[in-house]
DRENKEVO-382908 format. One record per residue (C-alpha): residue in three letters; x, y, z. Coordinates in steps of 0.05 Angstrom, whole numbers. Example, Ala and Ser with C-alpha at 12.3 -4.5 7.8 and 13.67 -1.06 7.14 Angstrom:
2
GUMI/Ala/246/-90/156;
GUMI/Ser/273/-21/143;
This chain:
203
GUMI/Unk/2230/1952/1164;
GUMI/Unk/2200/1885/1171;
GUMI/Unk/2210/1823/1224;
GUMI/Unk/2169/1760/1215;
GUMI/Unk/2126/1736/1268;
GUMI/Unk/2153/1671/1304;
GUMI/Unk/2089/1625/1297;
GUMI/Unk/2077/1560/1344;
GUMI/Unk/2024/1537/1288;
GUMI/Unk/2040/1513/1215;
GUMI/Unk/2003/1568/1192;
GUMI/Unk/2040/1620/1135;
GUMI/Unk/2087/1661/1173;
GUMI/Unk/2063/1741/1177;
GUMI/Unk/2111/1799/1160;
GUMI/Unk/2104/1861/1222;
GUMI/Unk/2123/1929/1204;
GUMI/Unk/2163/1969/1242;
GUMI/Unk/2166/2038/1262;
GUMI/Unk/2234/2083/1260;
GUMI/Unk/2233/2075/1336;
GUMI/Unk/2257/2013/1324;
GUMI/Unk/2321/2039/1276;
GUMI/Unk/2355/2086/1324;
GUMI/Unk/2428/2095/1332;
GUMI/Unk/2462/2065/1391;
GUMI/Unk/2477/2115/1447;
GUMI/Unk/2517/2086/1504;
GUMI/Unk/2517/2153/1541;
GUMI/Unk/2455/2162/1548;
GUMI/Unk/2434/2089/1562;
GUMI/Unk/2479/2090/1617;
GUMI/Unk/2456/2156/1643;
GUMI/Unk/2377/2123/1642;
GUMI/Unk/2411/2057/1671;
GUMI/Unk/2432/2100/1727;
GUMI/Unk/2374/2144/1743;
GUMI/Unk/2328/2072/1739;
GUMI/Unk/2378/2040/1791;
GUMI/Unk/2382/2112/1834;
GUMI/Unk/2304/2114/1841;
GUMI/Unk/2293/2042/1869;
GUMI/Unk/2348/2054/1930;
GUMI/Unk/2297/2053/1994;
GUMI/Unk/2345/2100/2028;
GUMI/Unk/2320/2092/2086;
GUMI/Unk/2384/2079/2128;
GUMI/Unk/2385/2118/2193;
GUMI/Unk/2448/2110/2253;
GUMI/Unk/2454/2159/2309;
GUMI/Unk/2499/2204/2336;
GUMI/Unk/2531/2213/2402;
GUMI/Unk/2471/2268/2414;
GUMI/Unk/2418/2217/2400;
GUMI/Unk/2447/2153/2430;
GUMI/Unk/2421/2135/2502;
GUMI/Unk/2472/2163/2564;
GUMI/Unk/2520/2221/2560;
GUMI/Unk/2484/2247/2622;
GUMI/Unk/2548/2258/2670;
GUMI/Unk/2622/2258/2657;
GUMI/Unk/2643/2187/2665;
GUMI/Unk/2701/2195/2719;
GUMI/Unk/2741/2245/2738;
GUMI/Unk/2792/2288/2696;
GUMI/Unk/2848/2267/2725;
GUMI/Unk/2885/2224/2771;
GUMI/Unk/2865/2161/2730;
GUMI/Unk/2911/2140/2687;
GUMI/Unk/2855/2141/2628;
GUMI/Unk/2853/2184/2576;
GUMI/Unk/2802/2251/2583;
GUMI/Unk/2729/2229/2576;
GUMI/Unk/2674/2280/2580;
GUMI/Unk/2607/2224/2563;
GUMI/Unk/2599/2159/2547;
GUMI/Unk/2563/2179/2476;
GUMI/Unk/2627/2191/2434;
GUMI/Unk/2641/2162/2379;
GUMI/Unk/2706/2133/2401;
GUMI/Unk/2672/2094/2461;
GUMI/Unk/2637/2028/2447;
GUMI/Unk/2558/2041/2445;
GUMI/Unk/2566/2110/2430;
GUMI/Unk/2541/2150/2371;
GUMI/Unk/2566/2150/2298;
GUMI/Unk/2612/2203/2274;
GUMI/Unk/2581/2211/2207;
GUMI/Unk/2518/2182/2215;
GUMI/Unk/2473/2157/2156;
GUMI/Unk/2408/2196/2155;
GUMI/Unk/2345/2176/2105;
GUMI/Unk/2360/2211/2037;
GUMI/Unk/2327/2212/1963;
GUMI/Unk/2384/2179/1919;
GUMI/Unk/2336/2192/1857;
GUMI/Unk/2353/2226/1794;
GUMI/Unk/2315/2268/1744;
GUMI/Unk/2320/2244/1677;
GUMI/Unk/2273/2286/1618;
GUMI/Unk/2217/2242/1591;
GUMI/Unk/2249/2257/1517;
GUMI/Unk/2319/2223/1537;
GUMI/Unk/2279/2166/1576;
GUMI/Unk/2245/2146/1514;
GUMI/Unk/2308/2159/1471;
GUMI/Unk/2344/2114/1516;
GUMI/Unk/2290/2062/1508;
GUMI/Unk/2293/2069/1425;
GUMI/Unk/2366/2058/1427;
GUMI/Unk/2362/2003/1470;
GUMI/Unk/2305/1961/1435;
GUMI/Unk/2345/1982/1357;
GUMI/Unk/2417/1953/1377;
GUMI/Unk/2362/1892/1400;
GUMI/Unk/2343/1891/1331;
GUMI/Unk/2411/1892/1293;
GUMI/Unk/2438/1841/1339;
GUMI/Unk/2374/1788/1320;
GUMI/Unk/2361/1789/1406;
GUMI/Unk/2294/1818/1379;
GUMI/Unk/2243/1776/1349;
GUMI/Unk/2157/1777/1336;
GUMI/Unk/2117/1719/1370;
GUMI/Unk/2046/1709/1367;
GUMI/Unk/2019/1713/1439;
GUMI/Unk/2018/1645/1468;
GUMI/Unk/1954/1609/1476;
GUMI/Unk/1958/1582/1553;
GUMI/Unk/1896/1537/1570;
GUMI/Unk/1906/1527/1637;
GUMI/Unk/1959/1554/1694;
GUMI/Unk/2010/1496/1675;
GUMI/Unk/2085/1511/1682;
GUMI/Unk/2092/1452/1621;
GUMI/Unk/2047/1490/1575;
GUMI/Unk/2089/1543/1578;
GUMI/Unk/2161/1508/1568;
GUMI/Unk/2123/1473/1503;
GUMI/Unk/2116/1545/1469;
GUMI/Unk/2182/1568/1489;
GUMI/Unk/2208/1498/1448;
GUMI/Unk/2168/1519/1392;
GUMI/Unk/2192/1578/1377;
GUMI/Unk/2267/1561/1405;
GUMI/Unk/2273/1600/1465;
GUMI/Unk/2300/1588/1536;
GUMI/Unk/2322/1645/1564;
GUMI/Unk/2274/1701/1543;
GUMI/Unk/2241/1774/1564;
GUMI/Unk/2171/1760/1533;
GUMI/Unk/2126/1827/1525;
GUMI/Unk/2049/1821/1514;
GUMI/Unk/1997/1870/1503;
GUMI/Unk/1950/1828/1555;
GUMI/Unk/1982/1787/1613;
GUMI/Unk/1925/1741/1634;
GUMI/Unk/1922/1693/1695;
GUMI/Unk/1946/1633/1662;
GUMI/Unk/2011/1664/1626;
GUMI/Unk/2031/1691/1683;
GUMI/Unk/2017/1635/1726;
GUMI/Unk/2048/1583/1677;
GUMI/Unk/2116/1626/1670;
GUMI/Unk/2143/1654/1740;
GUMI/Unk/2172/1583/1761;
GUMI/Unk/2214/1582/1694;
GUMI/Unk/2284/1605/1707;
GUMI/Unk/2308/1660/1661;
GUMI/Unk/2241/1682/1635;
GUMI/Unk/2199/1740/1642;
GUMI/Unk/2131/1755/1617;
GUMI/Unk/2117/1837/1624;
GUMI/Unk/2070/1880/1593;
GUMI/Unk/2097/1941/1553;
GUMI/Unk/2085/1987/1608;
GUMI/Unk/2126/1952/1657;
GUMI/Unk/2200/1953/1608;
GUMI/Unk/2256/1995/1630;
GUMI/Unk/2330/2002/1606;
GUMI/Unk/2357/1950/1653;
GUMI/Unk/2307/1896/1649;
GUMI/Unk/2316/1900/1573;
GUMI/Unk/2393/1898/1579;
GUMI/Unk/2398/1845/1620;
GUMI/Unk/2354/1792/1578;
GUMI/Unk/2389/1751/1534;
GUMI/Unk/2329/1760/1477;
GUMI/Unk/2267/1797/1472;
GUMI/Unk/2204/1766/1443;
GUMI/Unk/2138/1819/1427;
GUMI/Unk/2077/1803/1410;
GUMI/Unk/2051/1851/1346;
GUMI/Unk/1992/1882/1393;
GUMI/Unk/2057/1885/1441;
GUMI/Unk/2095/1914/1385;
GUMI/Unk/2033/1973/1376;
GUMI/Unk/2035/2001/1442;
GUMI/Unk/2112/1997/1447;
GUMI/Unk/2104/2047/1380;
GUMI/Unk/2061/2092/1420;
GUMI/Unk/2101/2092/1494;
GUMI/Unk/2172/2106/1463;
């Protein structure tokens, strides 16, 4: 299949062939199932609480068994008192998933081809940024009639990347840094044909 590369120049416009990665059936199950093993893996879960056995006190009984009017109380660490311990307490965990490397990629084919059928996908030639202005930058996305955009280039010098991170709604990653949800979430996906090349190779 071929897509024609978006050009900023009045220069002919170029024709990019593209791989069958790029023509893949939509799978919703197992997008969501790479959606959800992404999301799993960046939890920190590092949430910790302690129990009545690790809170501070619980040393004596707090008065006596009876003859007060107060319900039973054998320390001042349970979980009904205030400042005692926590009766289920959260300990540090691993909420990641294992996902094979085969569906991964599948999931990333199936993503970046319903891209393609819905025209959210498009070729750009890799914008020429002279110096680390934030204006340089909004005058290519006018050219090639673009606001909101996930822009993947083979090469992400100091300049691009300097001239896009204050622009709301934009992105500029290299291929190695796409997953499912960052390419869900954009509202259209520009490549760059050397972009295009190593997305070939990674999915």
């Amino acid at each position: 299949m071929k897509i024609s590369v978006v050009t900023t120049s009045k220069s002919k416009q170029k024709d990019l062939v593209l791989s069958d990665s790029f023509l893949k059936d939509y799978n919703e199950t197992l997008i969501h199932q790479a959606v959800t093993t992404y999301l799993a893996g960046m939890r920190q879960g590092s949430h910790k609480q302690k129990n009545r056995s690790e809170v501070r006190g619980g040393g004596r009984k707090p008065y006596r068994q009876k003859g007060t009017g107060r319900a039973r109380a054998g320390t001042n660490t349970s979980p009904i008192w205030r400042g005692g311990g926590v009766t289920f307490a959260a300990r540090p965990r691993d909420y990641s998933k294992k996902i094979n490397k085969k569906m991964y990629k599948a999931a990333l084919r199936s993503i970046f081809s319903e891209l393609l059928r819905q025209k959210k996908l498009i070729a750009v030639e890799h914008p020429k940024i002279s110096k680390p202005k934030t204006k340089e930058m909004i005058n290519f996305l006018k050219k090639i009639s673009l606001d909101s955009v996930l822009l993947i280039v083979d090469e992400l010098d100091k300049n691009l990347y300097l001239s896009s991170r204050n622009i709301p709604n934009v992105d500029v990653v290299m291929p190695s840094q796409i997953n499912p949800l960052i390419l869900l979430k954009a509202k259209n996906v520009a490549v760059t044909p050397a972009a295009f090349k190593v997305l070939e190779n990674l999915i």
